[in-house]
PAZAPA-4460 file (N, C-alpha, C; in steps of 0.05 Angstrom, whole numbers, plus 32768, in hexadecimal, padded with zeros to 4 digits):
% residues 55
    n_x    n_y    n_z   ca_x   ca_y   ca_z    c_x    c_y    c_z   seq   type   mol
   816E   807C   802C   8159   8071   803D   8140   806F   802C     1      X     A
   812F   8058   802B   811B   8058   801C   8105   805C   8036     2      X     A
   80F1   8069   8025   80D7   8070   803A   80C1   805E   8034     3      X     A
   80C4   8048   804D   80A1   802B   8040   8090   8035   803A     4      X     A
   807F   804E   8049   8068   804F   804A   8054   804C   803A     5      X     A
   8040   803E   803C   8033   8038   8025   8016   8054   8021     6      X     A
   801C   805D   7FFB   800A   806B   7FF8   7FED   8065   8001     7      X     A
   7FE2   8084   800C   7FC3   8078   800C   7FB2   8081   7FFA     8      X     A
   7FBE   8084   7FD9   7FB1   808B   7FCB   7FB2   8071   7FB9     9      X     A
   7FC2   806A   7FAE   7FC6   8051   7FA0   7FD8   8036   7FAB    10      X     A
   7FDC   803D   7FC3   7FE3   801E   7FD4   8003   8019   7FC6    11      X     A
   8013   8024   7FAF   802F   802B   7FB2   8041   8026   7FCE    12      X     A
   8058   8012   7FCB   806C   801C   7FE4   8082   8022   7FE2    13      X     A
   808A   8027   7FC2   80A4   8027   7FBF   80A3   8044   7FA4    14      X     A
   80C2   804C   7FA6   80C2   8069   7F92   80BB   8081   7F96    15      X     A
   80BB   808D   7FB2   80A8   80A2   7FBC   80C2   80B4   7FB9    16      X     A
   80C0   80C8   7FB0   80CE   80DC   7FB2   80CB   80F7   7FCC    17      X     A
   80E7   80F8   7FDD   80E8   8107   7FF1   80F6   8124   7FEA    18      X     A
   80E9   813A   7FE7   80ED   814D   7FE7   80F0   8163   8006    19      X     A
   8100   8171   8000   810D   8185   8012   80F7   81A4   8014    20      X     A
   80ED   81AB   8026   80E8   81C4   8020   80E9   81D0   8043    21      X     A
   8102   81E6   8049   8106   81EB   8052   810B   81D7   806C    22      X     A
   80FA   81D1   8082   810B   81BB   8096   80F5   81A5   80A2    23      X     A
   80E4   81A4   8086   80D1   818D   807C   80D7   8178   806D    24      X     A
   80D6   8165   8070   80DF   8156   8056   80BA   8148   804D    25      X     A
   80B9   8156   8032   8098   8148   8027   80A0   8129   8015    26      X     A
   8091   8117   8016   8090   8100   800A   8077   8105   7FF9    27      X     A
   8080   80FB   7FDE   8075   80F8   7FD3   8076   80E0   7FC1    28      X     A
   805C   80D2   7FB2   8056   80B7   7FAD   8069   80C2   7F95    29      X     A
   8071   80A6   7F88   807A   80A6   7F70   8069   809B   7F58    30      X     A
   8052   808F   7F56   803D   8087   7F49   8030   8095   7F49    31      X     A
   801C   80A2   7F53   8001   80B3   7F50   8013   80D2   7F62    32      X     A
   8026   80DF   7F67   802A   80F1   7F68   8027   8107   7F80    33      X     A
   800C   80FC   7F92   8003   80F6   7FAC   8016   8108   7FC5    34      X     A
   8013   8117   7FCF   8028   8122   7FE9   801C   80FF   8000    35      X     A
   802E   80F6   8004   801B   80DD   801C   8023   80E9   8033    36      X     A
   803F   80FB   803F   8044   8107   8060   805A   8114   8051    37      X     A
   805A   812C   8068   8065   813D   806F   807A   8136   8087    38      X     A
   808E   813A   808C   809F   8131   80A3   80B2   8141   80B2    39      X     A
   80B1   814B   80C1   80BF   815B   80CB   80C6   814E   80EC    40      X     A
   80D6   8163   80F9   80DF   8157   8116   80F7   8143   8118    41      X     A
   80FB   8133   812A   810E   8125   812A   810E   810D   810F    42      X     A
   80FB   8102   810E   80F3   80F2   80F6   8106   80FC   80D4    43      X     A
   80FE   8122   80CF   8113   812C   80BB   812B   8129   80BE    44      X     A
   8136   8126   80DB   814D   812A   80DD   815B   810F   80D0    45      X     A
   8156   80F8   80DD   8159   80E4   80D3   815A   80D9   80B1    46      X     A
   8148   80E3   80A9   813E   80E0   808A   815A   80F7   8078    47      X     A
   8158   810A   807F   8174   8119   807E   8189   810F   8080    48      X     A
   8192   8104   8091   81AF   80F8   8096   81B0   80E5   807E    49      X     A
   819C   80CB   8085   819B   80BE   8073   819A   80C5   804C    50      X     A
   818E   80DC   8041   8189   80E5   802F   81A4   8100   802A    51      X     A
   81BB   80F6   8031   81CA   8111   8027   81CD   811B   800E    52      X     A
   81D5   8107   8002   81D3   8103   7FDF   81B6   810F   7FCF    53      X     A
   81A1   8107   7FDC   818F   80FA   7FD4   8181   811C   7FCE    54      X     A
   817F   8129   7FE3   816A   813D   7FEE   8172   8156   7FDF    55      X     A
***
């Protein structure tokens, strides 16, 4: 699953790296390095399924 959202630090929408920490998933920009959201709730759950490999 790719995540659109566009950075609000350098306007980036693509390459964000989603990390796992505990039953959060943090996004982070792939250009400037940036946390852009935190995600948790039903939204993780989803991002999870999608990300089995990935996470």
């Amino acid at each position: 699953m790719k995540y659109k959202r566009k950075c609000k630090y350098c306007e980036n929408k693509e390459g964000h790296i989603l990390e796992q920490k505990k039953n959060l998933i943090y996004v982070t920009c792939g250009v400037c390095g940036e946390v852009i959201d935190i995600v948790g709730g039903r939204m993780a759950k989803q991002l999870k399924e999608k990300l089995k490999g990935v996470v």
